[in-house]
C-alpha positions in Angstrom: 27.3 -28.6 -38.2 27.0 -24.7 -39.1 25.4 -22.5 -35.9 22.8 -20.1 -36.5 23.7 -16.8 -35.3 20.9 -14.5 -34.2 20.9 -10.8 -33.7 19.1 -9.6 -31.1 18.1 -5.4 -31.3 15.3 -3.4 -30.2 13.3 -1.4 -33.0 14.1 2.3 -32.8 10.4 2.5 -31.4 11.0 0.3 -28.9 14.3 2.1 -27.8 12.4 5.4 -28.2 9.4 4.3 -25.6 12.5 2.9 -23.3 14.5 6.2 -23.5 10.8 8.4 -22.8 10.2 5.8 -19.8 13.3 6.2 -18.3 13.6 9.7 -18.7 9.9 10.2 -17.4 10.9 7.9 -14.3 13.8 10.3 -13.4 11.9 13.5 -13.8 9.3 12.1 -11.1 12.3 10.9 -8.7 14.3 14.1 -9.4 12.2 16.7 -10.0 12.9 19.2 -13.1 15.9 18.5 -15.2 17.7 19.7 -18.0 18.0 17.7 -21.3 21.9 17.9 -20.2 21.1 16.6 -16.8 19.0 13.7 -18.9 21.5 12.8 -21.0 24.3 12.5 -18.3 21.5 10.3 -16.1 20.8 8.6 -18.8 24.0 8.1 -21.9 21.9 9.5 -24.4 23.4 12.1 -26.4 22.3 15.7 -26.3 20.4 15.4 -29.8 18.8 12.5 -28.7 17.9 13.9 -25.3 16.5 16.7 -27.2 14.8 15.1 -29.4 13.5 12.7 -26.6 11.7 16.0 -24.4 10.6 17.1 -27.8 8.2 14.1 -27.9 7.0 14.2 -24.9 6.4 18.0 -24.6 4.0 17.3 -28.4 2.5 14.4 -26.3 1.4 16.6 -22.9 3.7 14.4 -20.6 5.7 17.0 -19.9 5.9 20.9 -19.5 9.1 23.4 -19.6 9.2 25.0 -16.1 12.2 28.2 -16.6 15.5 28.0 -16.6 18.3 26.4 -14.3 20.8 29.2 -13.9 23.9 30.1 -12.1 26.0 27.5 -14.2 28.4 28.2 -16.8 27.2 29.0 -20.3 23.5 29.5 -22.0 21.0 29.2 -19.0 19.0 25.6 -20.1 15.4 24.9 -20.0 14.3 23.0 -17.4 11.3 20.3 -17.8 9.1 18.1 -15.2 6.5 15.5 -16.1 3.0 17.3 -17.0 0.8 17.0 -13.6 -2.2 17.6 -15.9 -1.5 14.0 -17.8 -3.7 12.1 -15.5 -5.5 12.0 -12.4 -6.4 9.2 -9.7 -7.9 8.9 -6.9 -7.4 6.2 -3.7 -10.1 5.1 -0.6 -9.5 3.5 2.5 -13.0 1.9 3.2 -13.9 0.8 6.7 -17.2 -0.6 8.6 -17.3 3.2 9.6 -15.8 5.8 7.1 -14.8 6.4 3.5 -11.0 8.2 2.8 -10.7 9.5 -0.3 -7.7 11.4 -1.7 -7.1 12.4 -5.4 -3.7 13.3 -6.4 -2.2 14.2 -10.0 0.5 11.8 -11.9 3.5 13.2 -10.3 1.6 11.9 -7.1 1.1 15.5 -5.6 -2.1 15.0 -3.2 -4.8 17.7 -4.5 -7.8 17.1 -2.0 -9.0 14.8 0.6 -12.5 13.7 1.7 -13.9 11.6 4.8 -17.6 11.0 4.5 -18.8 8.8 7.7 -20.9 5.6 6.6 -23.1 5.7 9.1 -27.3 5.5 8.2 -25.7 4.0 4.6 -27.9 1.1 3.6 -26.3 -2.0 1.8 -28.4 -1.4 -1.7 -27.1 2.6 -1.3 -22.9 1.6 -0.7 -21.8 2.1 -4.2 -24.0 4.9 -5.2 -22.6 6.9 -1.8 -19.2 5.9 -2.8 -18.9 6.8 -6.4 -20.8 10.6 -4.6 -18.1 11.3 -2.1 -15.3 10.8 -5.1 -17.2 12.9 -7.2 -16.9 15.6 -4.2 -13.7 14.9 -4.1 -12.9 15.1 -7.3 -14.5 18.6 -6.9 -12.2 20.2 -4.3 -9.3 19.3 -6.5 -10.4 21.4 -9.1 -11.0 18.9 -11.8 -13.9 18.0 -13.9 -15.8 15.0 -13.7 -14.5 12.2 -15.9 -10.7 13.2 -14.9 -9.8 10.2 -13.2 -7.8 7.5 -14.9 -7.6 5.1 -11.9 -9.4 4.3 -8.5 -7.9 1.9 -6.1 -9.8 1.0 -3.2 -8.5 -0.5 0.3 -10.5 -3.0 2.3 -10.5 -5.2 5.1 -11.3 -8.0 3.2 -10.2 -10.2 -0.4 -11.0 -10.1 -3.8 -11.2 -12.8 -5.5 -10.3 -12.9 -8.9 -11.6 -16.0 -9.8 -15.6 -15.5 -8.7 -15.3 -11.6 -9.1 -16.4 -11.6 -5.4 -15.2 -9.7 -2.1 -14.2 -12.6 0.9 -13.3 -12.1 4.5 -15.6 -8.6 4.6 -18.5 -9.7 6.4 -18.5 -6.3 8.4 -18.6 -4.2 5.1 -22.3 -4.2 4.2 -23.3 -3.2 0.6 -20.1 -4.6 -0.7 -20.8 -8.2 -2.0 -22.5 -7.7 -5.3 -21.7 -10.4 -7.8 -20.1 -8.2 -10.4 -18.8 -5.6 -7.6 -15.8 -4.0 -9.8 -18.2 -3.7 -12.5 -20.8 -1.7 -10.9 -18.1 0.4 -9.2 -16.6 1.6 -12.5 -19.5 2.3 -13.4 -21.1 4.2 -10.8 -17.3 6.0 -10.2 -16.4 6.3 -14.0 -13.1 5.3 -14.3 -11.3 2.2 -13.8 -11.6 0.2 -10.7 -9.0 -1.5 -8.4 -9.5 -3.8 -5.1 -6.8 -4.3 -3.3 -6.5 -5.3 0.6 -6.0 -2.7 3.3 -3.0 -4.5 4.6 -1.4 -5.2 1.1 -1.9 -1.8 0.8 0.3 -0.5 4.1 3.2 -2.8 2.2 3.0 -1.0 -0.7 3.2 2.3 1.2 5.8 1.3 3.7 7.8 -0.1 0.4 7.6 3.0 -1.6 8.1 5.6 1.1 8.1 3.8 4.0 10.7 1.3 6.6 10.7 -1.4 3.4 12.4 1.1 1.3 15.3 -1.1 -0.8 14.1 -4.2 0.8 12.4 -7.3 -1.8 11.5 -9.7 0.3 10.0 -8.8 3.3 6.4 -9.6 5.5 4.3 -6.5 7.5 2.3 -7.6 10.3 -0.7 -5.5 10.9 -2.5 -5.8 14.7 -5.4 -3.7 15.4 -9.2 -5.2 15.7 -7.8 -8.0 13.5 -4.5 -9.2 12.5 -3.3 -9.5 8.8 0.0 -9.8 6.8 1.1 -8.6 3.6 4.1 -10.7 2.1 6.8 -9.0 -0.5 8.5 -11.8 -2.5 10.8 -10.5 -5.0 9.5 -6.7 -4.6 6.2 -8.0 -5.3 3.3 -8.5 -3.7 2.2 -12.2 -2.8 -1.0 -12.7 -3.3 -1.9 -16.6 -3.4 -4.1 -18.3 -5.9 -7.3 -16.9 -4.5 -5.7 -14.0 -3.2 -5.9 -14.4 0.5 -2.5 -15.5 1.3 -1.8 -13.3 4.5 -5.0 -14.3 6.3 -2.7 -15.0 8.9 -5.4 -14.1 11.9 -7.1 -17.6 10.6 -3.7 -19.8 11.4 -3.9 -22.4 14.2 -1.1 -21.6 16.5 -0.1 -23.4 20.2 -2.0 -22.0 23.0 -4.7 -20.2 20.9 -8.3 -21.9 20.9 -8.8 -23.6 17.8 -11.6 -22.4 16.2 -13.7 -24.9 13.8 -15.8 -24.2 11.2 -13.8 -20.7 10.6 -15.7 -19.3 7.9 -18.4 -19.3 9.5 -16.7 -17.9 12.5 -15.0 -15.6 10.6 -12.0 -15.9 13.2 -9.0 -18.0 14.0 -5.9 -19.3 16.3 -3.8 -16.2 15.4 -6.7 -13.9 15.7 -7.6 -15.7 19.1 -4.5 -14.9 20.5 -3.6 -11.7 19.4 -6.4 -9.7 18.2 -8.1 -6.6 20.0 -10.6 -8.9 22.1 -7.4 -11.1 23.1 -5.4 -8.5 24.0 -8.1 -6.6 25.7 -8.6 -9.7 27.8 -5.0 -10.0 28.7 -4.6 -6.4 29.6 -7.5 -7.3 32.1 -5.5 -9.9 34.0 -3.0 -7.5 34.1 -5.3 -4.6 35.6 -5.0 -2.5 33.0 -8.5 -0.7 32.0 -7.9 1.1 28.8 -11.1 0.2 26.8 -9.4 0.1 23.2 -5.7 -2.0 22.3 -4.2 0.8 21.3 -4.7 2.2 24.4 -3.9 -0.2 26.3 -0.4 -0.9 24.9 -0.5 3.2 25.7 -1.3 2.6 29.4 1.0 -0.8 29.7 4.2 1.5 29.0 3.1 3.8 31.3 2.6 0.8 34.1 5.7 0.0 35.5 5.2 -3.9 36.6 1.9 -5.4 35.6 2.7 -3.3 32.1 6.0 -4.6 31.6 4.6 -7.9 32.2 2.1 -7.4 29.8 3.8 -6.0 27.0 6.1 -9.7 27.3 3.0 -11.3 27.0 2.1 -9.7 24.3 5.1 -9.8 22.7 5.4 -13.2 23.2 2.1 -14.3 21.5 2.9 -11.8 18.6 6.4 -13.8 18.4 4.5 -16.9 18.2 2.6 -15.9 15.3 5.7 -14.6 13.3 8.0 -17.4 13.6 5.7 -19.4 11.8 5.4 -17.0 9.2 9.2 -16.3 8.9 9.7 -20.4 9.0 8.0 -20.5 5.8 9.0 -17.4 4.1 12.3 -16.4 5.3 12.1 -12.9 4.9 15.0 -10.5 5.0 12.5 -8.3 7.2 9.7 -8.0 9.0 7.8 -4.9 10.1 5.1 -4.2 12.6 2.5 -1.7 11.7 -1.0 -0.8 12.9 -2.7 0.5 16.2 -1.3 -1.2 18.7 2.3 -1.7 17.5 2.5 2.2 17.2 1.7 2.5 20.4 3.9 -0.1 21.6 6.7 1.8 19.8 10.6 0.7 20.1 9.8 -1.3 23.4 7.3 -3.4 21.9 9.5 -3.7 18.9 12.7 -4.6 20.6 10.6 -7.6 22.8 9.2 -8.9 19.4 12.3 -9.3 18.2 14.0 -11.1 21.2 10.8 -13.3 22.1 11.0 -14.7 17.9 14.6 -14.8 18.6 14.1 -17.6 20.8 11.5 -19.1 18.7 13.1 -19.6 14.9 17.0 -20.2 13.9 16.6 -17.2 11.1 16.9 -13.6 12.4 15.1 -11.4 10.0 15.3 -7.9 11.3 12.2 -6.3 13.1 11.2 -2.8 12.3 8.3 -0.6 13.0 6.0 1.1 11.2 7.3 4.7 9.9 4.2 5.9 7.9 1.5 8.8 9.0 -1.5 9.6 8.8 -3.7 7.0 6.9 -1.1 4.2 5.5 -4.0 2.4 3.4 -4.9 5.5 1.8 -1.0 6.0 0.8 -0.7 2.8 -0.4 -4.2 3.3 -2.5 -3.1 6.1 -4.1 0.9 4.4 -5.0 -0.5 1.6 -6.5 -3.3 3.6 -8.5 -0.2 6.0 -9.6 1.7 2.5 -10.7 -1.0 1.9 -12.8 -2.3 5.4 -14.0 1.6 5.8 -15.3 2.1 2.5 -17.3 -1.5 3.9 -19.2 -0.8 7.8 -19.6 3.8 7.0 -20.4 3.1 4.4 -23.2 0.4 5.6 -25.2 2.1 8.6 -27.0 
C-alpha cells in the first residue's frame, strides 16, 4: 500500500507574525537591540532582521532609540518596543481600599492611586471604581480611552459559568449579575477578575521566588488563608474556579465547620487563620492585637515565642501536606502577612514540621515580592493579555 506523504510548513505570514513575536519578546526581556543583535538571538538573517524592525517600526510597536557605539564598524541603530502601543491598568480591591497602578506595554509603572472605600455604598462600588482609574489614568499623562486592559484582584472567585463573584461576602457592591459587564462599561476598556492570591503566583512567578519553577503551590496566611496552584506554568483554576479555597478544607484538630457557605469559613481557616492564630498567641501570652504582629513579637519572645511559632508551624504543616499529597509540587512558597513576618525561622519550621508529615519534600521558600504583590500580579497578567492584542494585530 502506497503512504501519503504530507508536508508540513508555515505560510510566510505565519513565519513573519512568529519572527515579530519573538523579536518583540526579546526587546522587552533585553532592552534595546540592534537588528545584528536580533538576528544573532534569533538565526534570522540581517535582511530579514531588517526587514522584520521595518514592519514593526510602520506598525508603532517599536521606536529607534540612537545608536549602540564603541564597537567595530558603522555605529547601528538601536530599537525597543514602542511604550506608547498600549496601556493597562491593575487594582488590588479590598473590604477597605482600592490600588490602582497603570503601566505602559513594556510594563514600566506610570502612576499609582489608593482611594480608601470607606462611606462607599454597595449601588456606588462600580461608579467609584471606574472614577479612581480614570484619576489614575490622569497622573500618567494619558487620555481617557488609553487603556487596553484592566485586571482586577479580589478576595474572592469568579465564576465563569454564572458570571458571578463567590467567596466575597465582605466586598459590598460587588455581586451584580453581569458584574464584568458593567465594569467595562463604567471603566471603558476590557475587564479581568482574577483572585488576589492567584494573583501573588503570577507575581512571584514572573519576578518573584517561582521564577523557572512550573509546578508549584503559594500559600497565603493573613485574615484568611488561600492557595494558588501552578500546574505546568499555569494557573489551576478548577471547573468553577475556586480550586485553592483551601481555608474551607477539613483538617485533624480543626473544628469542623457545617453548613460552610453559609459560614463562610472552614477546618483550615479554623486552624490557621488570623482569629486562630490570634487565639493561640493568647495561650502563649503574647498580646500583639494583629497576626502579623504577633508572629513579630513571637520572634522577639524567647520561650513562649518559640513555642508558638512550632505551633504555628505545625498547624500550617498540617494544612500543606494535604495539599502537596495531592499535587506534588516541585515547590511551595509562603507569602502574606504573617509568613513575612515569620521570615526564615518560620520558613525553616514549615518545612521540618511537613517533613514529618508527607514522604515528598517539595522545597519551602518565602515570599520575595514588595510592596503590594496582588497589584504586581494585576498588572503581569493584564500586560499578558494587553501584548497578545497590541503584537498580533499588525
Amino acid at each position: 500500500m502506497a503512504t501519503t506523504r504530507y508536508t508540513l510548513a508555515g505560510t510566510p505570514s505565519l513565519l513573519r507574525a512568529i519572527n515579530d513575536r519573538a523579536a518583540l519578546e526579546l526587546l522587552l526581556t533585553n532592552g534595546p537591540l540592534s537588528r545584528t543583535q536580533i538576528g544573532a538571538m534569533t538565526g534570522l538573517s540581517k535582511p530579514t532582521a531588517s526587514q522584520l524592525f521595518a514592519r514593526l517600526e510602520s506598525a508603532g510597536l517599536v521606536v529607534p532609540v540612537g545608536m549602540m557605539t564603541g564597537g567595530p564598524g558603522p555605529n547601528a541603530q538601536l530599537y525597543q518596543v514602542n511604550p506608547a502601543a498600549g496601556y493597562v491598568a491593575g487594582l488590588d480591591v479590598t473590604n477597605t481600599q482600592v490600588r490602582i497602578a497603570v503601566a505602559d506595554i513594556t510594563g514600566t509603572v506610570l502612576a499609582e492611586h489608593q482611594v480608601p472605600t470607606k462611606g462607599w455604598t454597595a449601588a456606588r462600588t462600580i461608579g467609584k471604581v471606574a472614577e479612581a482609574v480614570a484619576e489614575t489614568v490622569g497622573l500618567a499623562g494619558l487620555a481617557d480611552g488609553a487603556l487596553r486592559e484592566a485586571v482586577i484582584g479580589l478576595g474572592g472567585v469568579f465564576d465563569p459559568a454564572t458570571g458571578k463573584l463567590r467567596y466575597a461576602t465582605h466586598l459590598a457592591g460587588w455581586h451584580p449579575p453581569r458584574l464584568v459587564a458593567e465594569l467595562e462599561t463604567a471603566i471603558g476598556t476590557s475587564v479581568s477578575i482574577e483572585n488576589d492570591v492567584n494573583l501573588v503566583a503570577i507575581a512571584e512567578q514572573t519576578h518573584g521566588a517561582a521564577q523557572g519553577c512550573e509546578d508549584f503551590v503559594l500559600l497565603w496566611t493573613g485574615t484568611g488563608i488561600g492557595a494558588a496552584i501552578v500546574i505546568a506554568g499555569q494557573l489551576h483554576r478548577g471547573f468553577n474556579g475556586g480550586a485553592g479555597e483551601v481555608g474551607y478544607m477539613p483538617l485533624p484538630g480543626a473544628p469542623i465547620v457545617h453548613d460552610v457557605r453559609r459560614k463562610n469559613s472552614g477546618g483550615f481557616q479554623e486552624l490557621a487563620g488570623e482569629p486562630a492564630v490570634l487565639a493561640l498567641a493568647r495561650s502563649h501570652g503574647l498580646t500583639a492585637p494583629t497576626g502579623a504582629l504577633v508572629v513579630t513579637e513571637a520572634t522577639d519572645t524567647p520561650g513562649e515565642g518559640d513555642a508558638f511559632l512550632a505551633e504555628l508551624a505545625s498547624r500550617l504543616a498540617l494544612g500543606l501536606a494535604s495539599i502537596v499529597s495531592v499535587i506534588d509540587p516541585e515547590l511551595l512558597i509562603l507569602a502574606g502577612e504573617m509568613p513575612c513576618a515569620g521570615g526564615e525561622r518560620l520558613r525553616g519550621l514549615v518545612e521540618d514540621a511537613l517533613a514529618e508529615l508527607t514522604v515528598l519534600r517539595p522545597e519551602v521558600r518565602s515570599s520575595t515580592l514588595t510592596g503590594s504583590p496582588v497589584l504586581h500580579g494585576a498588572l503581569q497578567r493584564a500586560l499578558a493579555s494587553a501584548r497578545d492584542a497590541v503584537f498580533s494585530t499588525h
